[in-house]
matplotlib code that plots the C-alpha trace (Angstrom):
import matplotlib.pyplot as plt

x = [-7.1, -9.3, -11.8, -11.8, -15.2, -13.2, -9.7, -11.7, -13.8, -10.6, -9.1, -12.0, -11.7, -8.3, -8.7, -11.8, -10.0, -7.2, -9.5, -11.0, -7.9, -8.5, -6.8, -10.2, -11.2, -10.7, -7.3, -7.0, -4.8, -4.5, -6.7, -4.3, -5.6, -3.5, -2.9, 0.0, 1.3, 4.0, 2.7, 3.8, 7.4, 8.6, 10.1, 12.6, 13.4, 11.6, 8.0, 7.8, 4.2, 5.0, 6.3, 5.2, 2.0, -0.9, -2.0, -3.9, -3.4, -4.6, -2.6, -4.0, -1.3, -2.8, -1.7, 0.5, 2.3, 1.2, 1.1, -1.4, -0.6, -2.5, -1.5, -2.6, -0.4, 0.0, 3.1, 3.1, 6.1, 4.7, 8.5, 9.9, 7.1, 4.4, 2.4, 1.1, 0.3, -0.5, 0.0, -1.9, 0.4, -0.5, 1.9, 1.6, 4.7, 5.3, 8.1, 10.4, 11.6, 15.2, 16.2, 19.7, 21.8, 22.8, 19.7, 20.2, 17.3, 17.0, 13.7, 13.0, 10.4, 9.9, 7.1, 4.9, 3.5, 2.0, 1.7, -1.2, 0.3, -2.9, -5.0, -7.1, -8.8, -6.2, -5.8, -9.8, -8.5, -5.8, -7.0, -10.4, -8.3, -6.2, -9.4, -9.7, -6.7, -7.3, -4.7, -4.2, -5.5, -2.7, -4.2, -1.9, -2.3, -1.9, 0.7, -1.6, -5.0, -3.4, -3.4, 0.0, 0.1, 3.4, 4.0, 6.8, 9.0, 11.4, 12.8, 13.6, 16.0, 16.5, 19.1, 17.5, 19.5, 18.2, 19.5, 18.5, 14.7, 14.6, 16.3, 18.8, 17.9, 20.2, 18.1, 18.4, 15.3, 15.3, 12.7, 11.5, 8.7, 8.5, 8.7, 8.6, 11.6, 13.6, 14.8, 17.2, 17.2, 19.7, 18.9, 20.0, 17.9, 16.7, 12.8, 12.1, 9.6, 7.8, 6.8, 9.2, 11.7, 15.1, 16.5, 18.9, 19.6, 20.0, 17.6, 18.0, 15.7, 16.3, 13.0, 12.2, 11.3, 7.9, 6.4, 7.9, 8.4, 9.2, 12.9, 13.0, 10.8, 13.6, 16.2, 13.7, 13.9, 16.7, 20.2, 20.2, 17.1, 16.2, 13.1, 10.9, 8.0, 5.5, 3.4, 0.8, -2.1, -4.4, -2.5, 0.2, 2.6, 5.1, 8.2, 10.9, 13.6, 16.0, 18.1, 20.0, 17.0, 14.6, 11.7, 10.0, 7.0, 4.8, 2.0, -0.9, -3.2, -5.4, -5.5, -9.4, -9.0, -6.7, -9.4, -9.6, -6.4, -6.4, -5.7, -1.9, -1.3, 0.0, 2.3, 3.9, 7.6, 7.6, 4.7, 3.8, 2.0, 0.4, -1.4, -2.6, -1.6, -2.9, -1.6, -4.2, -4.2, -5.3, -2.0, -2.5, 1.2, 1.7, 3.1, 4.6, 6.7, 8.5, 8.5, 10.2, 9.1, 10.0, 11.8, 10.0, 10.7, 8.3, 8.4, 6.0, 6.2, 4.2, 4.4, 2.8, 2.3, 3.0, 1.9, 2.1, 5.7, 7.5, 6.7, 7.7, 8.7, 9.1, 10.0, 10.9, 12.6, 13.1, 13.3, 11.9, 11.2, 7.6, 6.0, 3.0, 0.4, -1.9, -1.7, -4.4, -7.3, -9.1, -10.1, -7.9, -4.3, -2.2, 1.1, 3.8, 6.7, 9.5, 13.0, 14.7, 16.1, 16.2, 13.8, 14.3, 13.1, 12.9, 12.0, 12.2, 11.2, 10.1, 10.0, 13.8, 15.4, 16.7, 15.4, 16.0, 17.6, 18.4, 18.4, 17.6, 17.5, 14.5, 13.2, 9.3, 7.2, 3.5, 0.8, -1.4, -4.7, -5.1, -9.1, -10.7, -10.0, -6.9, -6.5, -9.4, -9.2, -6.9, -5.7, -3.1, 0.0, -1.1, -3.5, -4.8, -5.3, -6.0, -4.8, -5.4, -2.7, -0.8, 2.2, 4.8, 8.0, 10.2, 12.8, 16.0, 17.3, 14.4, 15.0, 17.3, 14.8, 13.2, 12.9, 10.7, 8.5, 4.7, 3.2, 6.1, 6.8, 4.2, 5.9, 9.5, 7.2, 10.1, 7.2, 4.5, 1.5, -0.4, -3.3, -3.9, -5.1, -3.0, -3.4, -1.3, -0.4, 1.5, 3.6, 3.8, 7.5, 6.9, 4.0, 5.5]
y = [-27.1, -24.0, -23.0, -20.0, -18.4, -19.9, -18.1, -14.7, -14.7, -15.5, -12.2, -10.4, -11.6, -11.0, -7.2, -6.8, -8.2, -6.1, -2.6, -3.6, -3.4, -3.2, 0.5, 1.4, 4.0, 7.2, 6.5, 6.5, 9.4, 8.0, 6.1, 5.7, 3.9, 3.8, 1.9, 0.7, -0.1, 0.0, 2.9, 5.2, 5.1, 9.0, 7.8, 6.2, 2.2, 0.4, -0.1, -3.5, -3.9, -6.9, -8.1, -6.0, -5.1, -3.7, -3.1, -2.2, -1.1, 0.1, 1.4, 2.8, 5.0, 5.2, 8.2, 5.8, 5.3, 1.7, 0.9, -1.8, -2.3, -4.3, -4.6, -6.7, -7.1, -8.7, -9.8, -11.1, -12.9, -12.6, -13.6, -16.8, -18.8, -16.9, -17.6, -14.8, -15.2, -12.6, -11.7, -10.8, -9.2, -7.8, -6.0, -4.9, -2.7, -0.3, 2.3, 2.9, 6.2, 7.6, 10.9, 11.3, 14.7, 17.0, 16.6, 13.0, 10.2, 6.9, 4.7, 0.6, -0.6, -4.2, -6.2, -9.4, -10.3, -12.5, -13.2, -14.8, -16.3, -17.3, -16.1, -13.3, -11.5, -9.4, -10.5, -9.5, -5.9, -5.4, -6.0, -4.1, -1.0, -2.5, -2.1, 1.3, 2.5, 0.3, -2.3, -6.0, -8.1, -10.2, -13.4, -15.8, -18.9, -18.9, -21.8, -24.0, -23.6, -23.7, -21.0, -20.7, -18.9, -17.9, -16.2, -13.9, -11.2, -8.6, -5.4, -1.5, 0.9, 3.9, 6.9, 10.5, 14.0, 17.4, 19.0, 22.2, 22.9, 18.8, 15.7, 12.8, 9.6, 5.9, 2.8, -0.8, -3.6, -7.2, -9.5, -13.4, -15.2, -18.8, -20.7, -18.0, -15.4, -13.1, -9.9, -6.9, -3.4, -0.4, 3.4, 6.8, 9.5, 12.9, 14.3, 17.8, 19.2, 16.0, 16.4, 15.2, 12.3, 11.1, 8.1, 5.8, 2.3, -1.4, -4.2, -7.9, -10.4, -14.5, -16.9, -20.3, -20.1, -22.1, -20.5, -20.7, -16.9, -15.7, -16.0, -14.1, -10.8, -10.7, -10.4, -7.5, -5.8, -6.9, -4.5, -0.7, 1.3, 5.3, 6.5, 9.6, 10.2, 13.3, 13.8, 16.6, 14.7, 14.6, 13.6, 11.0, 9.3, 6.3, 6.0, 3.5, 3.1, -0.4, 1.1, -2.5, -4.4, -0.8, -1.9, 0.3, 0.8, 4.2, 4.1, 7.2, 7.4, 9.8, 9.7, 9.3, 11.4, 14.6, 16.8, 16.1, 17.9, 21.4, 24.3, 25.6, 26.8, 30.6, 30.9, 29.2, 27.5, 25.4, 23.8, 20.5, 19.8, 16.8, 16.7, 15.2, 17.1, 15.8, 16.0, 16.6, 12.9, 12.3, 10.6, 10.9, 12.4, 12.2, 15.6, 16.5, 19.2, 21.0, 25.1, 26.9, 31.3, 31.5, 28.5, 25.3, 21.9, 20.1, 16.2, 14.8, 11.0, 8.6, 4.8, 2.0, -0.3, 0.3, -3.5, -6.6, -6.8, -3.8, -1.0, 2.5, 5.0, 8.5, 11.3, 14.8, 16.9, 20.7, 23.5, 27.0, 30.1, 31.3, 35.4, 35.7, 37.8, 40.3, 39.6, 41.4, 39.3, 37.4, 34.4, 34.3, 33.8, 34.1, 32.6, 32.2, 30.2, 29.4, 27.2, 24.2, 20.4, 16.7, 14.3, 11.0, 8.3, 4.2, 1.7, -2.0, -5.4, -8.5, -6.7, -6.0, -6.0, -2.4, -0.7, 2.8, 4.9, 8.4, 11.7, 15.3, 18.7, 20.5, 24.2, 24.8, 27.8, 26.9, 29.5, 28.8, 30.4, 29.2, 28.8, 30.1, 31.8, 30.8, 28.5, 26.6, 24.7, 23.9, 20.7, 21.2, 23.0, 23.2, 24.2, 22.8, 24.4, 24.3, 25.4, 24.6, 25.8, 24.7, 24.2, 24.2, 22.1, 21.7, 19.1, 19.0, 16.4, 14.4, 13.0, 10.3, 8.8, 6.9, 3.7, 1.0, 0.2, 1.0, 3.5, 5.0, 8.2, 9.5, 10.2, 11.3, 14.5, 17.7, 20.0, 19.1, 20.7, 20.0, 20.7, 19.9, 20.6, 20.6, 20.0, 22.6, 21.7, 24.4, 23.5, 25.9, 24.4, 26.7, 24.7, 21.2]
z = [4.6, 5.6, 3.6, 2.1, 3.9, 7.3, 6.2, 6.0, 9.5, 10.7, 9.3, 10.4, 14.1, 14.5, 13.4, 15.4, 18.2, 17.7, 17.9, 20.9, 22.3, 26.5, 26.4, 25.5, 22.6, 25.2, 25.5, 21.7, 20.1, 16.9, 14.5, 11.1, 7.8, 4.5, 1.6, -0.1, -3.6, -5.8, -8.8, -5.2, -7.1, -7.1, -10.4, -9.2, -10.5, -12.7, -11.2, -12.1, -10.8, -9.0, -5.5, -2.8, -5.0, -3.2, 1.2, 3.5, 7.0, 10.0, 13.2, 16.3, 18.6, 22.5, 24.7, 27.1, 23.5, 22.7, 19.0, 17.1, 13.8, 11.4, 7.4, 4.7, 2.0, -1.2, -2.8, -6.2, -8.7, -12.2, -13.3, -12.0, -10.4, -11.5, -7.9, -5.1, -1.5, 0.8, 4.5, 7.3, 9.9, 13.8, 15.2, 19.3, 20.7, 23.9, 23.6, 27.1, 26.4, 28.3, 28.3, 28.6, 28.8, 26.2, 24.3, 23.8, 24.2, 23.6, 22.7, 23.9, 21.8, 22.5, 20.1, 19.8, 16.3, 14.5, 10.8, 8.7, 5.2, 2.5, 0.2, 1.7, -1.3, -2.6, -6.0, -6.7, -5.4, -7.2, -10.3, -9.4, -9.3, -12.1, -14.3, -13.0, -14.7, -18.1, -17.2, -17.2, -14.1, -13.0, -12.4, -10.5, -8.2, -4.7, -4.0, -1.9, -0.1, 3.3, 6.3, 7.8, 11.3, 12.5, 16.1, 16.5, 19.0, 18.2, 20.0, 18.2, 19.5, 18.8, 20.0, 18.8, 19.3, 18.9, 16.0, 14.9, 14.2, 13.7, 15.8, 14.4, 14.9, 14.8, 15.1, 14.9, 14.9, 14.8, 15.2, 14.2, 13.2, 14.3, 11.1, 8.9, 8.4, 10.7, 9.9, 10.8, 9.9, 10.6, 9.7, 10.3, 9.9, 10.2, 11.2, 10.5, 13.5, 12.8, 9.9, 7.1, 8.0, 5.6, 5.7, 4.7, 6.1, 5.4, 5.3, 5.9, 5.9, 5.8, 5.3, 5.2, 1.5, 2.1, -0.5, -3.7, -3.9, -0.6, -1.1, -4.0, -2.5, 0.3, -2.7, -3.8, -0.3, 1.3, 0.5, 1.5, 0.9, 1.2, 3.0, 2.7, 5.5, 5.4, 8.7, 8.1, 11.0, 9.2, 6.1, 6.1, 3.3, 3.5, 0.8, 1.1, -2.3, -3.3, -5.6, -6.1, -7.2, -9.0, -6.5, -4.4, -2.3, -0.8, 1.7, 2.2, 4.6, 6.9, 10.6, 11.7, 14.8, 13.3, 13.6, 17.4, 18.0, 19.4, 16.7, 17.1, 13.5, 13.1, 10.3, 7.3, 7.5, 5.5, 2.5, 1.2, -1.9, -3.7, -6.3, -9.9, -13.6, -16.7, -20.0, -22.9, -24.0, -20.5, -18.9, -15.6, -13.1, -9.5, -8.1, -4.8, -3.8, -1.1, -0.7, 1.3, 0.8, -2.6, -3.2, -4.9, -5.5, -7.5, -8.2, -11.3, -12.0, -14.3, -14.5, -16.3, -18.9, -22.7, -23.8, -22.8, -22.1, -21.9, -18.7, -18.2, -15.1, -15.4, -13.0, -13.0, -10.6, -10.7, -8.7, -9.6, -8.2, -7.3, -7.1, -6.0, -7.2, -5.8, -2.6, -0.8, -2.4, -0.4, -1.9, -5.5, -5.1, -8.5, -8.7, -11.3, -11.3, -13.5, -13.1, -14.5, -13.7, -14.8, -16.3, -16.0, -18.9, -17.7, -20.1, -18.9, -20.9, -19.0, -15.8, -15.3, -18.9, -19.7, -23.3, -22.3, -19.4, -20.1, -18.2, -20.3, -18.7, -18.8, -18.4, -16.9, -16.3, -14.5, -13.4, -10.8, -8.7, -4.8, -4.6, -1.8, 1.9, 2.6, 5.0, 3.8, 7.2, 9.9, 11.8, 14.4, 13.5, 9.4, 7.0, 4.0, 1.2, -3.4, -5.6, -9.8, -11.9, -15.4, -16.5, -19.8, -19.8, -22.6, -22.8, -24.2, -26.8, -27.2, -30.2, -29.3, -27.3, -29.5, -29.4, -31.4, -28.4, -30.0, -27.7, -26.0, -28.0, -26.4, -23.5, -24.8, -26.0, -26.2, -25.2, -22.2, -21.6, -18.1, -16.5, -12.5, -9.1, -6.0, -2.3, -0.4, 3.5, 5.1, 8.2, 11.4, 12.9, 16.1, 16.8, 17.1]

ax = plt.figure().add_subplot(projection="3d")
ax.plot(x, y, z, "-o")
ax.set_aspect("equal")
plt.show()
């Protein structure tokens, strides 16, 4: 048995190790450091809050195209054998790329891993953010005080073709951990001048079960699965969907060396917003959008608690159409928008147990003011920019939402009022 002082300079060493990589730091292109967890859930499924719950990682991306990743994760099972263990997981490929006529390539990207199982300090994170947001720490025991070390290989390929403004892309990965699991995964998919990326695919993974809930997080993540990737350099986010099993996970992160890269940026193709809305009560709503000129798409989604046993998941989706507003000032840019789509209402007991699952149809108006010279600044081929703005919804046919879950009204409101900021990336395609 390690202790647990022993189990965390081990940690430390192996990531230090890892980014002193012998490519050395000049070779470095990128330097990539996210986090993970679960409330990333676009509204989709029923955010259970447990399974794959929070991470951390760290990838570094030299110009030869050598990739070290590193990730921490945590991975909880509040439901069957109330335990958690968490995983520390190095991962060190080379892609052999082959360029084959008619715009066809094809990728080798062969991989040696390892993978820490113990208890590495996650649960004291989780529910330090968990207290952040007025929750409930989940408090659960790791299965035994043991450090498990499991050594591993696997090989990615991948066939791209050039398509439009974008390239299509077929891949298949396996790999296997001694003693621990092995795993398979299929996908086809589609990048956009590298900066967003669709997919859908399969994923298969069979374990040894040593831990008493590993079996059941590959039921979780195992089946088909959707994916959504934004690449904006210096701005990155991670999205991947079970519809048979509701759980999802999402990653952001910033890459440390974006700024490094020359300026290419000209002109706007396409824009990609994030941001935070509030209603008056103070509920907190994830947005993200996609524009295109005149054309909007605009995601909101809230998740969480209600008491004790019962959780929630929200998310609406709607497109509208945007005019802009005295355009020759310099540093205020006015916007109005108006248009219509769905909302989506979740409502889950014990984790997985549907109370409510209903769709209404909703009409929105927001206007909004871009702060400042606009780009505020620029990293590669896009520019950042903020905006603050507000927004009216009203939803149809409220009323037979209620249910008798205390607290939940709140949120089947037929008129919504919000207040936020957004982060506005604009993407120059020519400049890929």
């Amino acid at each position: 048995m390690i202790a647990p002082r022993l189990r965390m300079w081990i940690l430390v060493s192996l990531i230090a190790l890892l980014g002193m990589s012998p490519v050395g730091a000049a070779t470095i292109e990128q330097l990539l450091l996210s986090t993970g967890n679960d409330a990333i859930s676009l509204g989709l499924g029923n955010n259970q809050d447990d399974g794959k719950s929070f991470s951390v990682a760290l990838s570094l991306v030299t110009a030869s195209g050598l990739v070290i990743d590193t990730a921490l994760t945590g991975y909880t099972d509040q439901k069957v054998s109330k335990s958690r263990y968490d995983t520390v997981t190095a991962h060190l490929s080379y892609p052999f790329t082959f360029t084959l006529p008619a715009h066809w390539q094809v990728t080798l990207a062969p991989a040696l891993a390892i993978t820490l199982i113990g208890s590495f300090g996650l649960e004291e994170i989780q529910n330090l953010l968990h207290s952040f947001k007025h929750k409930k720490p989940v408090v659960l025991p790791a299965p035994n005080g043991h450090l498990d070390a499991h050594i591993g290989a696997g090989l990615e390929t991948t066939l791209y073709h050039r398509l439009g403004p974008g390239r299509l892309s077929l891949g298949v990965r396996g790999g296997h951990r001694i003693g621990w699991e092995s795993e398979f995964n299929a996908h086809i998919g589609y990048e956009l001048g590298g900066t967003i990326s669709l997919a859908f695919g399969y994923d298969y993974t069979q374990g040894y079960c040593d831990y008493p809930s590993q079996c059941l997080q590959e039921e979780r993540y195992n089946g088909f699965f959707f994916s959504a990737d934004w690449n904006a350099h210096l701005l990155f986010t991670s999205y991947r969907y079970y519809p048979h099993s509701g759980f999802s996970f999402g990653f952001i992160g910033i890459d440390a060396l974006a700024f490094l890269r020359p300026q290419t940026y000209q002109k706007s193709d396409l824009t990609v917003t994030h941001g935070l809305f509030y209603e008056v009560d103070g509920n907190p709503l994830r947005l993200g959008g996609i524009e295109v000129a005149n054309t909007v798409f605009t995601l909101l989604y809230i998740s969480g608690p209600i008491d004790g046993t019962h959780r929630f998941n929200i998310g609406q989706y709607t497109l509208s159409y945007r005019w802009q507003l005295l355009k020759s000032s310099r540093y205020l840019h006015p916007s109005v928008q108006a248009g219509g789509g769905v909302k989506r209402y979740n409502l889950v007991e014990g984790f997985d147990q549907p109370v409510l699952e209903e769709v209404r149809p909703v009409l929105t108006v927001e206007a909004a003011v871009g702060l400042g010279a606009k780009p505020l600044w620029i990293v590669a081929n896009t520019a950042y920019s903020l905006r603050v703005g507000a927004s009216l919804t009203y939803v149809f046919a409220t009323g037979s939402l209620h249910t008798d879950v205390s607290g939940y009204d709140r949120h089947t409101k037929a008129w919504v009022f919000l207040l936020g900021i957004t982060l506005a990336v604009d993407h120059d395609l020519s400049r890929v």
